[in-house]
Each structure stands twice: as structure tokens, then as C-alpha cells.
PDB file of N, CA, C, O and CB in Angstrom:
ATOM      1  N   UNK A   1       0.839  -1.196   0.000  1.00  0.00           N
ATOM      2  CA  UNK A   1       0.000   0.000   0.000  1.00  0.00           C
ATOM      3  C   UNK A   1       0.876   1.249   0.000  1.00  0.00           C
ATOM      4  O   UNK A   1       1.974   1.305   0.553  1.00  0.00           O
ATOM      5  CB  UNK A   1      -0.950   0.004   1.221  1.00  0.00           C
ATOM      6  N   UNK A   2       0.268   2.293  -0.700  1.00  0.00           N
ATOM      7  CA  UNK A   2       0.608   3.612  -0.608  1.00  0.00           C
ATOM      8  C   UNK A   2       0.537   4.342   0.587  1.00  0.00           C
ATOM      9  O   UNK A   2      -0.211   3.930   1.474  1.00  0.00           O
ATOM     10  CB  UNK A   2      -0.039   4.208  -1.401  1.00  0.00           C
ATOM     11  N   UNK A   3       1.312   5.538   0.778  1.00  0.00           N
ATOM     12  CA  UNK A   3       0.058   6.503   1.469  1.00  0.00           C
ATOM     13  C   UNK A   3      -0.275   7.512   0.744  1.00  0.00           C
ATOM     14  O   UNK A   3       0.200   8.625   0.969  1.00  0.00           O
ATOM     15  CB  UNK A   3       0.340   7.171   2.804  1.00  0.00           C
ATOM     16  N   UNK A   4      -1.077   7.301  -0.165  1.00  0.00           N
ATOM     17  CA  UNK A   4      -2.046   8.586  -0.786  1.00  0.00           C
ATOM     18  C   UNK A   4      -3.527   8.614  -0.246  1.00  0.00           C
ATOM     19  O   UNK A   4      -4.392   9.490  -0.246  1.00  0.00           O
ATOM     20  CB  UNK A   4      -2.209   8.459  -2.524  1.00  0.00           C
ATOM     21  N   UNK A   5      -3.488   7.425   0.176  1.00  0.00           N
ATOM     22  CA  UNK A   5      -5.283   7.121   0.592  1.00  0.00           C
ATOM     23  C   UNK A   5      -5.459   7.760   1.979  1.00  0.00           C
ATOM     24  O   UNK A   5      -4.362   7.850   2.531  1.00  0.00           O
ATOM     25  CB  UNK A   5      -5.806   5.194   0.779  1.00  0.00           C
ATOM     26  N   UNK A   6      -6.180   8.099   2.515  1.00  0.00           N
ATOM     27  CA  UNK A   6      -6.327   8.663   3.976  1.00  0.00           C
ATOM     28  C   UNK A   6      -7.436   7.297   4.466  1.00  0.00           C
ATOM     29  O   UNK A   6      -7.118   7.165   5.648  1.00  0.00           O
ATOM     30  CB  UNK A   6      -7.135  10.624   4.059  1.00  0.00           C
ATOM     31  N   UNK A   7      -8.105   6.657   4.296  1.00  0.00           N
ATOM     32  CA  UNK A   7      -8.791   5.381   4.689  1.00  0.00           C
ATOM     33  C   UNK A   7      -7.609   4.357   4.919  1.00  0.00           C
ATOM     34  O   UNK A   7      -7.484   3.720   5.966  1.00  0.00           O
ATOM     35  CB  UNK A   7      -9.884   4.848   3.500  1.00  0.00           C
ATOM     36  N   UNK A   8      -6.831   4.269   3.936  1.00  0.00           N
ATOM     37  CA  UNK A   8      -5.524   2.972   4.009  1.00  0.00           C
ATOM     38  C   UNK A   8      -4.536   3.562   5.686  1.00  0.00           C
ATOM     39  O   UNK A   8      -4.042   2.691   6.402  1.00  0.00           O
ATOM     40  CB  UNK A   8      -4.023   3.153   1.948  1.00  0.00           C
ATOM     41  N   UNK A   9      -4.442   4.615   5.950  1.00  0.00           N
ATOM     42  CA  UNK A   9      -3.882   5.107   7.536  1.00  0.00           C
ATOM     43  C   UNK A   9      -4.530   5.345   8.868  1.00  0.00           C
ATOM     44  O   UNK A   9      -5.399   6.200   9.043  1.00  0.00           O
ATOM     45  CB  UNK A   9      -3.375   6.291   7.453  1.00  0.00           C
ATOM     46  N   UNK A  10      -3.949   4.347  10.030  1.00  0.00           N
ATOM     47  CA  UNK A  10      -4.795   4.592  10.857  1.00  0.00           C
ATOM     48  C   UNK A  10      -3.919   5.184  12.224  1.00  0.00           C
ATOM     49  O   UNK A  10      -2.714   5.333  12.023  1.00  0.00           O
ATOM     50  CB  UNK A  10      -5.659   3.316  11.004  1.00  0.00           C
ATOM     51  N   UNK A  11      -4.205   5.376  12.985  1.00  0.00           N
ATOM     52  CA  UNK A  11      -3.281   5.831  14.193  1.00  0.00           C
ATOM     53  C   UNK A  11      -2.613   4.274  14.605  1.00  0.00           C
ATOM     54  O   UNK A  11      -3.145   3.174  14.449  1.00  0.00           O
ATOM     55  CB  UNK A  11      -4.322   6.682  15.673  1.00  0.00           C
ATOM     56  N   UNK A  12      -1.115   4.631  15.246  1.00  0.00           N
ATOM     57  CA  UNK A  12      -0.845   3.164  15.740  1.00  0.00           C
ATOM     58  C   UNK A  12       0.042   2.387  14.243  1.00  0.00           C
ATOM     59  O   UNK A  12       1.015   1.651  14.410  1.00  0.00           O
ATOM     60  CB  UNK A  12      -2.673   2.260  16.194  1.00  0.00           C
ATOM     61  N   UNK A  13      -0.393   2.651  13.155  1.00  0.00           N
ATOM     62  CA  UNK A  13      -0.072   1.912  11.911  1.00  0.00           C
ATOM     63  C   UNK A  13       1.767   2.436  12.038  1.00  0.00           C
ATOM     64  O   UNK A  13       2.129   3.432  12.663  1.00  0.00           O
ATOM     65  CB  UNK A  13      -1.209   2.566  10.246  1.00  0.00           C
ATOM     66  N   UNK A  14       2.613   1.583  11.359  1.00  0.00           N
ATOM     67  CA  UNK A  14       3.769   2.089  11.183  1.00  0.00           C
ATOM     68  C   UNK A  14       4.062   2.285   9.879  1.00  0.00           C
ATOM     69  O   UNK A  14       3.706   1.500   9.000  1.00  0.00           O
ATOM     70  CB  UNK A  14       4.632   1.423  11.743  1.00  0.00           C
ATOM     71  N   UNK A  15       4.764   3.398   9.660  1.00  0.00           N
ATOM     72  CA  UNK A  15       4.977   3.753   8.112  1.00  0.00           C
ATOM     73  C   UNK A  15       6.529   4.196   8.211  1.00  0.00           C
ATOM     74  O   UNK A  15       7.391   4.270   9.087  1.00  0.00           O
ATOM     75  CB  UNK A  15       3.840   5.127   7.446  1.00  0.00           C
ATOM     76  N   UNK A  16       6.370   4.521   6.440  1.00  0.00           N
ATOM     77  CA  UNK A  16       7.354   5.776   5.928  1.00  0.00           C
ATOM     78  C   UNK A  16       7.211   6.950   5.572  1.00  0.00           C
ATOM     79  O   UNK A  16       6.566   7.111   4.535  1.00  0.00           O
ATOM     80  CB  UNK A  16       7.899   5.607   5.053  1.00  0.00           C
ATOM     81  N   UNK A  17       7.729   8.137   6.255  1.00  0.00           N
ATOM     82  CA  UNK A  17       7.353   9.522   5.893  1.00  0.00           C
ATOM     83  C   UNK A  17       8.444   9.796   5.435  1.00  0.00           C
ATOM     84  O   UNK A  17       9.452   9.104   5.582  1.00  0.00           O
ATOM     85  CB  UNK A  17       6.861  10.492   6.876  1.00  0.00           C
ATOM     86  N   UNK A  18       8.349  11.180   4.625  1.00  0.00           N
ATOM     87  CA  UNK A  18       9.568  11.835   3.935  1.00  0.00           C
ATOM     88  C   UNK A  18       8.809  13.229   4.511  1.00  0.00           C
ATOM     89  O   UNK A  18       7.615  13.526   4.534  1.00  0.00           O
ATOM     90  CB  UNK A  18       9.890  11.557   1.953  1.00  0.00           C
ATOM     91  N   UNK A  19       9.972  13.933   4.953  1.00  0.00           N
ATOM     92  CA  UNK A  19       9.856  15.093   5.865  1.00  0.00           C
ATOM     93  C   UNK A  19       9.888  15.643   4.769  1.00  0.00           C
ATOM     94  O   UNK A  19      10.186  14.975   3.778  1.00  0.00           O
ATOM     95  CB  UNK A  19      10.806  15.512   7.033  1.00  0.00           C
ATOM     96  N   UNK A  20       9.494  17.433   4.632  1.00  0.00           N
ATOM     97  CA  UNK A  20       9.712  18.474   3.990  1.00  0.00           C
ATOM     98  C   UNK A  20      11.097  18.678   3.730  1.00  0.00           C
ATOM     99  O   UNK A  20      11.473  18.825   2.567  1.00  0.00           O
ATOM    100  CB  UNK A  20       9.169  19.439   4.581  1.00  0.00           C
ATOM    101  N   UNK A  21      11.848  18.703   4.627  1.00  0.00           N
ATOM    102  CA  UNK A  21      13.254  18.735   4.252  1.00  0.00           C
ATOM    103  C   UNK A  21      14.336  18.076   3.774  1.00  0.00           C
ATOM    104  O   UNK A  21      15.498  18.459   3.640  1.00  0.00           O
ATOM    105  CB  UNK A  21      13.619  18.954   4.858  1.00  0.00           C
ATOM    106  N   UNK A  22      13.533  16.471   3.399  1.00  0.00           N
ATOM    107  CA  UNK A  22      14.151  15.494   3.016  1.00  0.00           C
ATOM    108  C   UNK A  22      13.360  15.392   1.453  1.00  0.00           C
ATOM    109  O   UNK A  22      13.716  14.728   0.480  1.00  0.00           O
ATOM    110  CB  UNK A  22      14.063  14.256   4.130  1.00  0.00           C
ATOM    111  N   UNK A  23      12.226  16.254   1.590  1.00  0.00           N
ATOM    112  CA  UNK A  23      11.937  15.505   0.143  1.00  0.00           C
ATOM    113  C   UNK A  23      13.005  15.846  -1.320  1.00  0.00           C
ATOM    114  O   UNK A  23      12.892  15.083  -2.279  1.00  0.00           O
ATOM    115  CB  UNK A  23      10.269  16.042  -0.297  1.00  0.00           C
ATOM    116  N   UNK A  24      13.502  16.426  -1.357  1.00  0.00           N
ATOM    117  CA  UNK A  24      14.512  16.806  -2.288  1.00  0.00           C
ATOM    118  C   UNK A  24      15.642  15.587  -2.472  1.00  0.00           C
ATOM    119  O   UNK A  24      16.187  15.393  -3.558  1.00  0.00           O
ATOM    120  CB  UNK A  24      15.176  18.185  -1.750  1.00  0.00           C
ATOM    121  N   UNK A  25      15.870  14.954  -1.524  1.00  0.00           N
ATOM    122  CA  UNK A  25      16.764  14.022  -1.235  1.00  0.00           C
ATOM    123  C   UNK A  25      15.823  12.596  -1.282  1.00  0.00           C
ATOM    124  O   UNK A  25      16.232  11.624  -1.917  1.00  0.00           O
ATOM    125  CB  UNK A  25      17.514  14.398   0.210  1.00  0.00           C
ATOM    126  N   UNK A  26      14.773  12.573  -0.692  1.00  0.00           N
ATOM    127  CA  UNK A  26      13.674  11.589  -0.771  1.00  0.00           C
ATOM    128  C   UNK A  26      13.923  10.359   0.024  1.00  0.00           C
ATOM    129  O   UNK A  26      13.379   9.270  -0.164  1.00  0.00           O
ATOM    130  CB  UNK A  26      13.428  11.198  -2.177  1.00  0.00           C
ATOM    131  N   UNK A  27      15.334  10.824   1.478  1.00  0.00           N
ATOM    132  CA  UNK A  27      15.295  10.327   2.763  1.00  0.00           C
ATOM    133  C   UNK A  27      13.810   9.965   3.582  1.00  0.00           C
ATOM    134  O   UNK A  27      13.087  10.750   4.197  1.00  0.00           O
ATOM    135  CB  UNK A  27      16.043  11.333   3.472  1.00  0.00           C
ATOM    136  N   UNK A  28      13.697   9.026   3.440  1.00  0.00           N
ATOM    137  CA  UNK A  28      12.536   8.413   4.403  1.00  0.00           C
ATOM    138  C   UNK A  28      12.778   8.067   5.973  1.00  0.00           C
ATOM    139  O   UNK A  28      13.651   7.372   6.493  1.00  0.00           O
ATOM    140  CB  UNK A  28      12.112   7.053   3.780  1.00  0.00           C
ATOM    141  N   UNK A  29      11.826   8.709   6.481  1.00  0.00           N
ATOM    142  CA  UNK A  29      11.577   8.394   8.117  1.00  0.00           C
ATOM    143  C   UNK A  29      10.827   7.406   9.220  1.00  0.00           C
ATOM    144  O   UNK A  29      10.072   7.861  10.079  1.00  0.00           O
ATOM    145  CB  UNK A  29      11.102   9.303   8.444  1.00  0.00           C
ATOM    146  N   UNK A  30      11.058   6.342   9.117  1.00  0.00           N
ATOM    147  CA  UNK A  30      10.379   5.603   9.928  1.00  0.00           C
ATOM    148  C   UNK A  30       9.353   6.096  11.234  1.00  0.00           C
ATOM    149  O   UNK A  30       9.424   7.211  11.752  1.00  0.00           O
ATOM    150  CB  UNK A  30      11.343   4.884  10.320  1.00  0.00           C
ATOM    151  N   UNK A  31       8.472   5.110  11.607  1.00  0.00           N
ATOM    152  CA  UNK A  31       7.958   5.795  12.788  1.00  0.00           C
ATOM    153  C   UNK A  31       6.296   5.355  13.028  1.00  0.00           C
ATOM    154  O   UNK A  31       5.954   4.539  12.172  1.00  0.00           O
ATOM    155  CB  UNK A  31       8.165   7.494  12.534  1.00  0.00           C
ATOM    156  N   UNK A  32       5.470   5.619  13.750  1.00  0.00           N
ATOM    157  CA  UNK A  32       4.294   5.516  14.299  1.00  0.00           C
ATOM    158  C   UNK A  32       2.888   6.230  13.918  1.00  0.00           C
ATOM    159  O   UNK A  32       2.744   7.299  14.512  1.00  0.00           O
ATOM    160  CB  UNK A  32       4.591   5.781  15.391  1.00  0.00           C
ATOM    161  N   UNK A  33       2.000   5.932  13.203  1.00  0.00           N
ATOM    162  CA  UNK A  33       1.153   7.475  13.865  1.00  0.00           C
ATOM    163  C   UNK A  33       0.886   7.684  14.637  1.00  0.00           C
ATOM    164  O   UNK A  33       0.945   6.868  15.556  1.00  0.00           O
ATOM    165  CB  UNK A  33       0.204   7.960  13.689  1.00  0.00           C
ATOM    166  N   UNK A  34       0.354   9.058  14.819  1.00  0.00           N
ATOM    167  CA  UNK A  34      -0.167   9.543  16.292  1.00  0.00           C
ATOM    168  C   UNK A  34      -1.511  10.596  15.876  1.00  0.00           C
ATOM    169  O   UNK A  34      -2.615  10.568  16.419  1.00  0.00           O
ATOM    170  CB  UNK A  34       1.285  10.531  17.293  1.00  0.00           C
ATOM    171  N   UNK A  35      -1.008  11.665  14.578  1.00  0.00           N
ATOM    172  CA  UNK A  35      -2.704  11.925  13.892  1.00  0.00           C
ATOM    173  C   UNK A  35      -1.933  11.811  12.113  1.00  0.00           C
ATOM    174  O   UNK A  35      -0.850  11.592  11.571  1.00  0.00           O
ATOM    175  CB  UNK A  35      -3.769  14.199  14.468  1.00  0.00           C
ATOM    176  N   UNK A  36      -3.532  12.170  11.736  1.00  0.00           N
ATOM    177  CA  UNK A  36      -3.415  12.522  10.175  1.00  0.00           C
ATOM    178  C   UNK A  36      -4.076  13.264  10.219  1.00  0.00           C
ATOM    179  O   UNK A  36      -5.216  13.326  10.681  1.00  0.00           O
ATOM    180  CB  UNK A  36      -3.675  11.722   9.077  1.00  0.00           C
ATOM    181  N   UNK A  37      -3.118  14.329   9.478  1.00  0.00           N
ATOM    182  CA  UNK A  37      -3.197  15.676   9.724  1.00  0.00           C
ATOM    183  C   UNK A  37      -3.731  16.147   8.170  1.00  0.00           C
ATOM    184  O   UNK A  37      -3.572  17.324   7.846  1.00  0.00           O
ATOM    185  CB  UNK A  37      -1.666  16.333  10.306  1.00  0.00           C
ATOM    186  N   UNK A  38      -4.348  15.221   7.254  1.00  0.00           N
ATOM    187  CA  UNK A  38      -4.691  15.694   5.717  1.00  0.00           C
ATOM    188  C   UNK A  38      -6.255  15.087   5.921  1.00  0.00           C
ATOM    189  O   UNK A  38      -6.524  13.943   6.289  1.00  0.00           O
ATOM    190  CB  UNK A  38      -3.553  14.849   4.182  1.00  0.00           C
ATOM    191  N   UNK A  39      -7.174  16.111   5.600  1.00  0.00           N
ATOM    192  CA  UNK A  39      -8.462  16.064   5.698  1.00  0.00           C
ATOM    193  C   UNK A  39      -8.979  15.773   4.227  1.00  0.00           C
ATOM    194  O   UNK A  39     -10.100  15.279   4.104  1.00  0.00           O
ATOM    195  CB  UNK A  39      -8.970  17.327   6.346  1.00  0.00           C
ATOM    196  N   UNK A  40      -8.478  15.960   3.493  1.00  0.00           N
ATOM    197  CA  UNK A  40      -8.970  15.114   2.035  1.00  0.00           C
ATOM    198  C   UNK A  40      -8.461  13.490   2.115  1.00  0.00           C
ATOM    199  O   UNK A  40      -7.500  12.945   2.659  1.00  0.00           O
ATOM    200  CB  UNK A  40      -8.107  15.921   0.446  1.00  0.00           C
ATOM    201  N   UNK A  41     -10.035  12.816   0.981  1.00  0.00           N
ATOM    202  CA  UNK A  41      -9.748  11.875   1.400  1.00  0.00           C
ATOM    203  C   UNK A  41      -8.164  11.122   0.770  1.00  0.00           C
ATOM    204  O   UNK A  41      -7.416  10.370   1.393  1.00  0.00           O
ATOM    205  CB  UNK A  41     -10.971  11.256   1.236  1.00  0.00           C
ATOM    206  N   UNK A  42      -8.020  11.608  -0.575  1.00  0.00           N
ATOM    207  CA  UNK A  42      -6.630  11.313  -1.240  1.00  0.00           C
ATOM    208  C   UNK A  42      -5.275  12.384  -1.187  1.00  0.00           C
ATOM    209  O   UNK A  42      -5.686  13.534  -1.034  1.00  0.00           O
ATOM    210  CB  UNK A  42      -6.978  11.134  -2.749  1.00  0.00           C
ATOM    211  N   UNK A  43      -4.894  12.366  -1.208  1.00  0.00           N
ATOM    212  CA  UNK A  43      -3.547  13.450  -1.888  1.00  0.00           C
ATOM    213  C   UNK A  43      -2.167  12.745  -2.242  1.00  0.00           C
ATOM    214  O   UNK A  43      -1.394  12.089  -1.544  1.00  0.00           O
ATOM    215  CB  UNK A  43      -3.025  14.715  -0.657  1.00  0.00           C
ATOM    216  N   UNK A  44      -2.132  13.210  -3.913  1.00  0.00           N
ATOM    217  CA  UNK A  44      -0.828  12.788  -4.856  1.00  0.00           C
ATOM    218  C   UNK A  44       0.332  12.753  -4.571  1.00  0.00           C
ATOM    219  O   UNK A  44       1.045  12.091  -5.324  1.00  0.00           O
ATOM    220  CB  UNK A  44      -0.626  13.422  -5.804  1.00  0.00           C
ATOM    221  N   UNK A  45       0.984  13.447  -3.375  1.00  0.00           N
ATOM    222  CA  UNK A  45       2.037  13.434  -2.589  1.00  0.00           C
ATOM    223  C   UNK A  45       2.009  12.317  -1.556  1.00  0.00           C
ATOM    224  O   UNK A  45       3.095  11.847  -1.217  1.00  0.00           O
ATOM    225  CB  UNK A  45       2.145  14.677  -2.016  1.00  0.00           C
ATOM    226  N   UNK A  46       0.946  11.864  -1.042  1.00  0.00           N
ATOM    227  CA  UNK A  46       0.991  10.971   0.187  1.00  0.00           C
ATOM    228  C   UNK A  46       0.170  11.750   1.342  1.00  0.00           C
ATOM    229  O   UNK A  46       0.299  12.974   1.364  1.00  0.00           O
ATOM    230  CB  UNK A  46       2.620  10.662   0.668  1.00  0.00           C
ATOM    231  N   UNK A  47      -0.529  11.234   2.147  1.00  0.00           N
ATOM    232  CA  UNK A  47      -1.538  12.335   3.277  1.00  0.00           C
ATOM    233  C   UNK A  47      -0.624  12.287   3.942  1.00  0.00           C
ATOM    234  O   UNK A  47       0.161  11.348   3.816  1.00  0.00           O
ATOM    235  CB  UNK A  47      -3.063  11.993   4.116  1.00  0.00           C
ATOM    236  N   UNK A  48      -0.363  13.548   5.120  1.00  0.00           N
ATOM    237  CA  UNK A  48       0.645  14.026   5.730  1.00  0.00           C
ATOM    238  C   UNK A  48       0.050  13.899   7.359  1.00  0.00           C
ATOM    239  O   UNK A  48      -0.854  14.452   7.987  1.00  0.00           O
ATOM    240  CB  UNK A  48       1.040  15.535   5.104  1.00  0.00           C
ATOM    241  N   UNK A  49       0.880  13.058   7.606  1.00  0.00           N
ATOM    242  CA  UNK A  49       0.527  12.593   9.299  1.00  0.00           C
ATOM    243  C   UNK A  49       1.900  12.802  10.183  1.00  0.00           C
ATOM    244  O   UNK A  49       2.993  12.811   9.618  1.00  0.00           O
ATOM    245  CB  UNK A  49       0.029  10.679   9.454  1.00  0.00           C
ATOM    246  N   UNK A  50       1.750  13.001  11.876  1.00  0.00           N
ATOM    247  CA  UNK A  50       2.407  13.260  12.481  1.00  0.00           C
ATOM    248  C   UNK A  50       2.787  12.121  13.414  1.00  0.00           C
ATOM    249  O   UNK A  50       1.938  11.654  14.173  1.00  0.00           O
ATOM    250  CB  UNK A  50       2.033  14.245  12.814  1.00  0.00           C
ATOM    251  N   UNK A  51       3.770  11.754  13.392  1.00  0.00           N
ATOM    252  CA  UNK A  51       4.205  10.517  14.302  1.00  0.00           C
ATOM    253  C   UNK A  51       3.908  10.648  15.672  1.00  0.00           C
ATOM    254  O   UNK A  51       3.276  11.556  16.212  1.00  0.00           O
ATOM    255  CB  UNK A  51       5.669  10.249  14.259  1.00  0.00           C
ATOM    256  N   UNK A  52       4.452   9.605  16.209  1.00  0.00           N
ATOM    257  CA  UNK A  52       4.461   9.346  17.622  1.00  0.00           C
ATOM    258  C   UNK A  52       5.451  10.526  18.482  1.00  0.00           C
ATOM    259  O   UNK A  52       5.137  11.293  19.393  1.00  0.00           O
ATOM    260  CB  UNK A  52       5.032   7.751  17.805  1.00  0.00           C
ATOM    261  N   UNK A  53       7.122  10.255  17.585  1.00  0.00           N
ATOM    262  CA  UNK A  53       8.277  11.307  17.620  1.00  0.00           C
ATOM    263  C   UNK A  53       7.949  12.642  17.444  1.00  0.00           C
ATOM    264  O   UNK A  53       8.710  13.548  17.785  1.00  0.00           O
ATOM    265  CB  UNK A  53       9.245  11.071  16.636  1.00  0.00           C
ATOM    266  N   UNK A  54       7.066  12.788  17.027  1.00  0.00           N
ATOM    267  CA  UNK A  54       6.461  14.365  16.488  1.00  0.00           C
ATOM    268  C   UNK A  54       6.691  14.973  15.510  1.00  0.00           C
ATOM    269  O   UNK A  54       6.477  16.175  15.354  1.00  0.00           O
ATOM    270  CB  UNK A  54       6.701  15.348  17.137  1.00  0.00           C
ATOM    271  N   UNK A  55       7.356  13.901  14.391  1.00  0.00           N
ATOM    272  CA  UNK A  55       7.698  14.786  13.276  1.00  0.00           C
ATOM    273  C   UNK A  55       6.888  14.084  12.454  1.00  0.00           C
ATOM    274  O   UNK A  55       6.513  12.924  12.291  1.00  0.00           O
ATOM    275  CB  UNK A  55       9.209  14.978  12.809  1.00  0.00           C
ATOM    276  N   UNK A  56       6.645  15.842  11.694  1.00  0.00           N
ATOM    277  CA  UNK A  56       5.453  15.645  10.237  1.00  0.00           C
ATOM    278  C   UNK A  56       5.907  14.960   8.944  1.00  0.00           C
ATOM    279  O   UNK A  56       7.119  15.002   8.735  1.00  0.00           O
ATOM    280  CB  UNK A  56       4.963  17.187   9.580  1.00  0.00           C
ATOM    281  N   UNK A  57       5.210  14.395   8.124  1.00  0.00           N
ATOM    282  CA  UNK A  57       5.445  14.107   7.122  1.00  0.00           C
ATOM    283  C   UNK A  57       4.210  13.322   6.131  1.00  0.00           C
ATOM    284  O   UNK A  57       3.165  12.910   6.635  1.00  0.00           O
ATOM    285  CB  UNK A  57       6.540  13.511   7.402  1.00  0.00           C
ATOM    286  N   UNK A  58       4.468  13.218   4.915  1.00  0.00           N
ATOM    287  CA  UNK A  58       3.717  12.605   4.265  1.00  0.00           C
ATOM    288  C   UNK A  58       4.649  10.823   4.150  1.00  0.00           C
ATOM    289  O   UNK A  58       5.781  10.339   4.161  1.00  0.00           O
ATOM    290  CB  UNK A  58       3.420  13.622   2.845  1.00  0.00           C
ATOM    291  N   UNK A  59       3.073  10.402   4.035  1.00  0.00           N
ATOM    292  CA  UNK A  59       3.792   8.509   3.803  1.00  0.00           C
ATOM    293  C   UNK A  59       3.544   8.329   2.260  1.00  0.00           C
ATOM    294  O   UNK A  59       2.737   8.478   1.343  1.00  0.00           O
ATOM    295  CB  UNK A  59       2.658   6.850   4.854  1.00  0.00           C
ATOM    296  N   UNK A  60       5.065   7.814   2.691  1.00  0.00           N
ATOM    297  CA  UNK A  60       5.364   7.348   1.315  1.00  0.00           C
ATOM    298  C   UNK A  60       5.124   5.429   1.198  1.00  0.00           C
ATOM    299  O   UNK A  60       5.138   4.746   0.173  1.00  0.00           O
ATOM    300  CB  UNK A  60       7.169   7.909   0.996  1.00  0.00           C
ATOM    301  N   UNK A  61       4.958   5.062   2.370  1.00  0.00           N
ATOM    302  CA  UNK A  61       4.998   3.210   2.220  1.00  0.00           C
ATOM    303  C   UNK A  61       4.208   2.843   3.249  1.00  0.00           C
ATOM    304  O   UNK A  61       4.469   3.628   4.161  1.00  0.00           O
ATOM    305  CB  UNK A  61       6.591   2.312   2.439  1.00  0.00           C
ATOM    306  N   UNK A  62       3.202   1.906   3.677  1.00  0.00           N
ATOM    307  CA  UNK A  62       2.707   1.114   5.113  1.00  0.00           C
ATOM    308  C   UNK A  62       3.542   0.402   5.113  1.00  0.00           C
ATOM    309  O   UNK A  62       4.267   0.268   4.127  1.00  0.00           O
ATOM    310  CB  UNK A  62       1.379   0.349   5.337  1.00  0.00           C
ATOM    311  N   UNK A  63       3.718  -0.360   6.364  1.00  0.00           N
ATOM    312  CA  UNK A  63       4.616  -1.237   6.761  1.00  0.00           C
ATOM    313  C   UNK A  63       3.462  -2.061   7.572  1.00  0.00           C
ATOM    314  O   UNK A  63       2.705  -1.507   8.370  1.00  0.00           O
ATOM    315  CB  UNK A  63       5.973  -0.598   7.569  1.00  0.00           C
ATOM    316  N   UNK A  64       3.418  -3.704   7.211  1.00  0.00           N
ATOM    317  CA  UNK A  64       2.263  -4.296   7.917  1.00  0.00           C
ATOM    318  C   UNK A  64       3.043  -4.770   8.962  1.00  0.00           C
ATOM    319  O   UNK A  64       2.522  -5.388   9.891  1.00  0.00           O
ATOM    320  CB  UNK A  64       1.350  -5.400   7.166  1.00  0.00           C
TER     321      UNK A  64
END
């Protein structure tokens, strides 16, 4: 799975985010959710949720 879907992410789920400051580089961040912070139900970048750690990002991968 992606994360473009906002239904496919739930709190608790573990993913991959790519921070704002990594996307240029397209360094991925491991980690937890804690919210999802993108109120549409899709977005082409990935919906942008905030970890457990507290850093924002959009997911780029689920991890089951």
C-alpha cells in the first residue's frame, strides 16, 4: 500500500514519511502514527501525518 489514501492510515499503523526537508533528497523516516493531519480523502504526494516522535510528514509506504 501507498500513502495517498487517507482510509488505508490509521493511528498506531507504522509507516514511511519523507519530511519536507528530506523531500529533495527523498530520505525516508520511519515511525508511528499519532494523527493525520490531511483532511482530504486522497492526496498525490501521500496524506501528511504526524508521528508518535512528532515529526510531520507525508507517507510514502505502510509497513504491515
Amino acid at each position: 500500500m501507498n500513502g495517498k489514501n487517507r482510509k488505508d492510515i490509521k493511528a498506531g499503523l507504522k509507516v514511511s514519511i519523507v519530511l519536507k526537508k528530506d523531500q529533495s533528497s527523498g530520505k525516508l523516516t520511519e515511525g508511528v502514527v499519532k494523527d493525520i493531519l490531511t483532511n482530504s480523502p486522497t492526496h498525490p504526494h501521500g496524506i501528511k501525518v504526524r508521528l508518535e516522535s512528532g515529526k510531520v510528514g507525508r507517507v510514502q509506504a505502510i509497513h504491515s
